[in-house]
Backbone bond lengths (Angstrom), bond angles and torsions (degrees), N, CA, C in turn:
res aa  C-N    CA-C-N  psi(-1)  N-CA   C-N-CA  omega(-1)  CA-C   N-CA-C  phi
1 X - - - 1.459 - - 1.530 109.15 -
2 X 1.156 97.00 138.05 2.150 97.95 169.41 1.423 125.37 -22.48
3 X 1.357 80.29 -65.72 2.130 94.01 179.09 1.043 128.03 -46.81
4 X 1.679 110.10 -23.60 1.176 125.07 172.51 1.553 118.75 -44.75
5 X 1.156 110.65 -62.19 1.056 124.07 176.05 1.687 116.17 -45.40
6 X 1.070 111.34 -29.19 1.831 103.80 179.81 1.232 95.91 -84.15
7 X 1.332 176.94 -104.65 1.627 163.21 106.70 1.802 75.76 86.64
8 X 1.449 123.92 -92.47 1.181 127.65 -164.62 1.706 122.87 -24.86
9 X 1.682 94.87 -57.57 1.309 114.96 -170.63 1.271 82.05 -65.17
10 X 1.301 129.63 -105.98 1.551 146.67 -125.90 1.567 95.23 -46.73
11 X 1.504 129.54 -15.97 1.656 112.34 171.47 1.635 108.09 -110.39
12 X 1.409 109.96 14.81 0.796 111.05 -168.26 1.997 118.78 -68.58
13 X 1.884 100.02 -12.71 1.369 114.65 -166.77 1.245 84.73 -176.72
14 X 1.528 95.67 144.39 1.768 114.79 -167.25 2.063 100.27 -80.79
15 X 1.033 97.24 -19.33 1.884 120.24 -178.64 1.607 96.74 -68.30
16 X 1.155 105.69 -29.53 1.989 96.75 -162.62 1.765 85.96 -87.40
17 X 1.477 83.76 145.75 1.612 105.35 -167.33 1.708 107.50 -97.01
18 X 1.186 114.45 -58.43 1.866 153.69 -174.16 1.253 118.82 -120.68
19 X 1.179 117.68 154.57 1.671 125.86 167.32 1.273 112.43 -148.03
20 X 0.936 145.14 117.43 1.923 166.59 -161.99 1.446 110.81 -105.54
21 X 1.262 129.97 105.22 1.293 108.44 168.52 1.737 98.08 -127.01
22 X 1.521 97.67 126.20 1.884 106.90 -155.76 1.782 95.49 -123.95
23 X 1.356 110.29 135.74 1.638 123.06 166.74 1.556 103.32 -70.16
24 X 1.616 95.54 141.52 1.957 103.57 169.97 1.449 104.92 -42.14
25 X 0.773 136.30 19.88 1.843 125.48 -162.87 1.599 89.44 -125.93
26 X 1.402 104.10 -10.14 1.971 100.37 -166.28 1.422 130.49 73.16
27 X 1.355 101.44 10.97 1.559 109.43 164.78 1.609 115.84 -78.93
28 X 1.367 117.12 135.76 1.427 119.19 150.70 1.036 125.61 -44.30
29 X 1.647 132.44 114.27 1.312 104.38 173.76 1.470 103.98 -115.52
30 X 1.296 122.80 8.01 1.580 117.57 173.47 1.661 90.45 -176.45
31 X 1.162 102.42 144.22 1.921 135.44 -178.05 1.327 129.82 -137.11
32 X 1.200 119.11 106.90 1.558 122.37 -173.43 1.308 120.10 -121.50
33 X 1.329 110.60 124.02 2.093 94.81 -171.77 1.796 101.49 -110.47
34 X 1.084 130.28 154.82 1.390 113.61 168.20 1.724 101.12 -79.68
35 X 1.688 113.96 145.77 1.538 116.96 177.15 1.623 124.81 -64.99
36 X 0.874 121.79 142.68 1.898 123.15 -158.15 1.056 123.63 93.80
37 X 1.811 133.08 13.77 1.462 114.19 -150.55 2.075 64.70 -128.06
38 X 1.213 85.88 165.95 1.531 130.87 173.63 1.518 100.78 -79.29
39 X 1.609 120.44 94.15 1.484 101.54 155.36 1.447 126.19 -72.23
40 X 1.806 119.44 124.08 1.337 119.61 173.78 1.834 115.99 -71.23
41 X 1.128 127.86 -40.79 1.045 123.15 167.91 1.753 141.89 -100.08
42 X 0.961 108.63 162.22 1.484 86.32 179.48 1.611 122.99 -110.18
43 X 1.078 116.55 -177.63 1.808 105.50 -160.53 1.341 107.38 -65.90
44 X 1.130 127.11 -46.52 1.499 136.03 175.92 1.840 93.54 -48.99
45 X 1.096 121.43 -47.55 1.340 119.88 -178.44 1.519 121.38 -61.35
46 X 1.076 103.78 -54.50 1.658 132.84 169.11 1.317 85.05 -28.78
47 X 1.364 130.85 -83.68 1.309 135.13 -115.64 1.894 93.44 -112.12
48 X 1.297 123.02 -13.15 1.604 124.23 157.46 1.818 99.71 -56.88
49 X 1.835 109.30 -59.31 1.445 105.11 -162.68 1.421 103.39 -73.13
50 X 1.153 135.55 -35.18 1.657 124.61 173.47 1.480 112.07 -40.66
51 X 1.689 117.26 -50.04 1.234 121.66 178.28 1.697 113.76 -65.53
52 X 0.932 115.11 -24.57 1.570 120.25 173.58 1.403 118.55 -73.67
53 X 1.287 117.58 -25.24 1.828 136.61 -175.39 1.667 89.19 -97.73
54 X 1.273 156.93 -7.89 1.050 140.68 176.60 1.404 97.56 -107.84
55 X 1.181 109.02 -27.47 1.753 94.20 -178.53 1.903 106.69 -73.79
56 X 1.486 112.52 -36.96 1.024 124.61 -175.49 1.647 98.40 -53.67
57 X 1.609 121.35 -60.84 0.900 128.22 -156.02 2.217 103.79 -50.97
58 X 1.483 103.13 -40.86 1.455 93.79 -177.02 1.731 124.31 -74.94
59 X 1.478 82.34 -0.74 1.654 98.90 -170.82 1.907 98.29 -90.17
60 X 1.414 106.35 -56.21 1.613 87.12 170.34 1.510 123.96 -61.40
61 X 1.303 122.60 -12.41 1.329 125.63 -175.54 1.613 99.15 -65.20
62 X 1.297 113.76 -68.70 1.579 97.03 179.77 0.759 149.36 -25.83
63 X 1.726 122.90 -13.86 0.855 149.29 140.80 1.629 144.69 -56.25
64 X 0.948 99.66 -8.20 1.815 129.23 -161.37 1.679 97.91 -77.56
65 X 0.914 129.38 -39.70 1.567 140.48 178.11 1.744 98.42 -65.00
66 X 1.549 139.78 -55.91 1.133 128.44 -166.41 1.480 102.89 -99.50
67 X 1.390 124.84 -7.56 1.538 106.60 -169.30 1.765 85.57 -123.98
68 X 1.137 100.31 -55.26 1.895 90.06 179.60 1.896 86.19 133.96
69 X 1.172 113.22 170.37 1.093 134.78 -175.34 1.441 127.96 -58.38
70 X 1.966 117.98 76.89 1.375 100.26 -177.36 2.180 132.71 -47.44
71 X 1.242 84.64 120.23 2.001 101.75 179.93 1.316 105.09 -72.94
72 X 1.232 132.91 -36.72 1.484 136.54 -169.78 1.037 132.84 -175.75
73 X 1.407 135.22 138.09 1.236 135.41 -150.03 1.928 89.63 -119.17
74 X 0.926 113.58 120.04 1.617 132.78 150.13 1.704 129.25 -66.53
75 X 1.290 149.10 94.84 1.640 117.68 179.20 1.754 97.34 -135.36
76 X 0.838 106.03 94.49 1.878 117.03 162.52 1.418 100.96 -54.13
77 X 1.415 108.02 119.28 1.274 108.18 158.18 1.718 113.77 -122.68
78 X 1.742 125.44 -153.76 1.143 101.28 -173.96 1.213 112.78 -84.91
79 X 1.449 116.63 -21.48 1.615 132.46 -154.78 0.923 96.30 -101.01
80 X 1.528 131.70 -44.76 1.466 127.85 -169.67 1.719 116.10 -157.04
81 X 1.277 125.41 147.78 1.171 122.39 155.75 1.948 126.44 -77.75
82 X 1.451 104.79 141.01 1.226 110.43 -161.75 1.784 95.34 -112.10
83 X 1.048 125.92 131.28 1.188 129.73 178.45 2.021 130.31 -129.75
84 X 1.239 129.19 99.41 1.453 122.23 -138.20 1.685 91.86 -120.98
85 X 1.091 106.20 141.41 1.629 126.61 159.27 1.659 110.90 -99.05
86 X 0.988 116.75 158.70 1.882 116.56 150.60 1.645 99.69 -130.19
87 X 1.106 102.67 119.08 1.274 111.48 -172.95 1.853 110.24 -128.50
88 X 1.553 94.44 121.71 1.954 105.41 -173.77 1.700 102.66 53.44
89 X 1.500 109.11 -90.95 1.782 112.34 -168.68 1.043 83.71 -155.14
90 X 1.554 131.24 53.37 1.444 139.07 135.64 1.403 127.68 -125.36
91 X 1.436 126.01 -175.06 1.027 153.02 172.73 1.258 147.29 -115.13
92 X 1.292 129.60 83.02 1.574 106.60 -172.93 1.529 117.49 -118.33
93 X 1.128 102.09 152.94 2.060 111.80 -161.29 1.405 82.00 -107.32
94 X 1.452 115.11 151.37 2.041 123.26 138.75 1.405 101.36 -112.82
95 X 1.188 112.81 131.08 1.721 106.18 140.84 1.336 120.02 -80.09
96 X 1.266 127.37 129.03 1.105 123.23 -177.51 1.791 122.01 -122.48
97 X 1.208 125.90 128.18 1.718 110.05 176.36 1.354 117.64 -26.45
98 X 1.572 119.06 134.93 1.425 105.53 167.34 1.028 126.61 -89.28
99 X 1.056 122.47 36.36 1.794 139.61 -174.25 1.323 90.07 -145.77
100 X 1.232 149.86 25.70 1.175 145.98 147.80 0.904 133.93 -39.94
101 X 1.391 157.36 106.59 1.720 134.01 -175.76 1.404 110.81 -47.44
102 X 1.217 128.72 161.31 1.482 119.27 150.85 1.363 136.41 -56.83
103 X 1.806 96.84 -20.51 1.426 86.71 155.58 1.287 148.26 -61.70
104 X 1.490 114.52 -15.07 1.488 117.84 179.29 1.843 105.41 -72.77
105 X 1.417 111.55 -27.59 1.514 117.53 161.59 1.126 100.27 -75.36
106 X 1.236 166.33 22.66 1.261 149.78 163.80 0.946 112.62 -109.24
107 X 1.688 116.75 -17.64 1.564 120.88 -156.73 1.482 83.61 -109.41
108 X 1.491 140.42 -49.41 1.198 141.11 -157.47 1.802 110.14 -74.72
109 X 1.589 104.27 -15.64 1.725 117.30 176.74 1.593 85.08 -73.52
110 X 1.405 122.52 -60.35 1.740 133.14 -161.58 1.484 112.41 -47.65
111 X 1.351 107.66 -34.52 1.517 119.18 -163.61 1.662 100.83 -90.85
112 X 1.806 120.34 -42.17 1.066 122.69 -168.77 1.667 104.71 -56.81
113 X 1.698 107.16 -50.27 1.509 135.70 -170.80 1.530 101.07 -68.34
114 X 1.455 153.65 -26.70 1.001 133.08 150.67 1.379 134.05 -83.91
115 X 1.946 103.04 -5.59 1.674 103.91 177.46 1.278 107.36 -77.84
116 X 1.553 118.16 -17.40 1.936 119.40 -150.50 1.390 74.75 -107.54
117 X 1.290 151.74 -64.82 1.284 122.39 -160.65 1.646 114.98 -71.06
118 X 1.142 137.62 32.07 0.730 149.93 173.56 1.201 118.00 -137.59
119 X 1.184 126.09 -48.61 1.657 144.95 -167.28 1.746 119.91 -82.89
């Protein structure tokens, strides 16, 4: 099942904070935080920026014809790194530590890339 995959991510690296998995429409459709972490936003918030990453998402698509098919979205911020898939006619966010190694992005690309060829 889809959801599966957020369960996956969020243990996927002790660094990943959250996992988002949002419909093209920008709805939440499942949210997982690991316990102890500091939520930065709040649900009303949550669910404004999901809708903002789906609009984004059709806006880089237009693009897909001259550059080819964005795989993943990267965004360092100060508090945290944000990390996005578009996957079939979904979405999935990580929060990730921003002092994270890159390995926790390396491991969370590994996990995405063996759930979808499979999943």
């Amino acid at each position: 099942m889809s959801e599966d995959i957020v369960d996956k991510l969020l243990n996927c690296h002790r660094k990943v904070r959250c996992v988002m998995l949002i419909g093209e429409d920008g709805k939440v459709i499942k949210y997982a935080c690991k316990p102890n972490i500091e939520i930065i936003l709040t649900k009303e918030e949550l669910q404004r920026y999901a809708k903002q990453i789906a609009a984004r998402k059709k806006e880089r698509e237009s693009w897909n014809e001259k550059m080819g098919a964005v795989e993943c979205i990267l965004t360092v911020r100060e508090k945290l790194c944000i990390l996005v898939f578009y996957w079939v006619n979904k979405i999935i966010l990580l929060s990730i530590e921003r002092l994270a190694p890159l390995a926790a992005v390396e491991k969370a690309i590994e996990v995405y890339t063996q759930h979808t060829k499979v999943g």
